[in-house]
N, C-alpha and C positions, 0 to 999 in steps of 0.2 A: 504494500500500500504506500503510496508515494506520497498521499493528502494526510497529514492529520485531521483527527476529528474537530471542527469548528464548535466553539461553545462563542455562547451572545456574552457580551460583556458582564449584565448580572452573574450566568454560571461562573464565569473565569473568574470574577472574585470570592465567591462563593467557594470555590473549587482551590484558587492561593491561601483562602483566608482555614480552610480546611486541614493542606498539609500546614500553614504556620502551626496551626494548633499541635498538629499530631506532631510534628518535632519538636516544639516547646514540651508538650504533656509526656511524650515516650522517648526521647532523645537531648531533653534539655539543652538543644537548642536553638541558638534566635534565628531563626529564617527570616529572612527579609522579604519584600511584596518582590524586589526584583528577581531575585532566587527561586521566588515560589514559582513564578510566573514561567523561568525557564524549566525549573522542576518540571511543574504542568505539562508544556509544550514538549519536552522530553518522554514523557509518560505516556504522552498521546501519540507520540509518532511511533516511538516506539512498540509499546502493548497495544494501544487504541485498536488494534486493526482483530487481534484476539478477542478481546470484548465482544467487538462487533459482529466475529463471526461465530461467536456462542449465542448471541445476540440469534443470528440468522437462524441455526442449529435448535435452538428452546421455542423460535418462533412457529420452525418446519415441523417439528414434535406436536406442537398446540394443534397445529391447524390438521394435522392427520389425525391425530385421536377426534379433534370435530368432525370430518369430515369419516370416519367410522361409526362414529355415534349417530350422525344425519345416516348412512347406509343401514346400521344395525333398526333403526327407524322405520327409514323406509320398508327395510325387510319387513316389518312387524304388520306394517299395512295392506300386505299382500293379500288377497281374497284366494282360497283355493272351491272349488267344487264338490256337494255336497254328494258325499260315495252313493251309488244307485242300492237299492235294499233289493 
């Protein structure tokens, strides 16, 4: 994957103001906005792409078990004919 994942402005602070924390709370220490920010953009280009294609993976997962459950459905509405006595 060549693109990093794009985040809007809110996420990207949201997302620096994030790891500051986790290195302050588990690593003591000071990460800076500009560190977090290339942290970030490193994270995303590198891993992002994994994410996204577990992302793809749990999405293909969902949509087959619906699309068996709409089948196992259908099945159930089938009408058979009534055996001659």
């Amino acid at each position: 994957m060549t693109e990093t994942v794009k985040f809007s402005k809110p996420q990207q602070e949201l997302l620096t103001q994030k790891l500051q924390h986790y290195f302050a709370r588990e690593l003591n220490y000071d990460l800076g906005g500009f560190d977090a920010q290339f942290l970030l953009d490193f994270i995303s280009q590198e891993f992002g792409y994994h994410f996204y294609n577990q992302g793809l993976l749990d999405a293909q997962a969902i949509l087959s078990k619906k699309i068996d459950d709409i089948q196992d459905a259908i099945g159930q509405l089938e009408k058979f004919p009534k055996p001659n006595k």
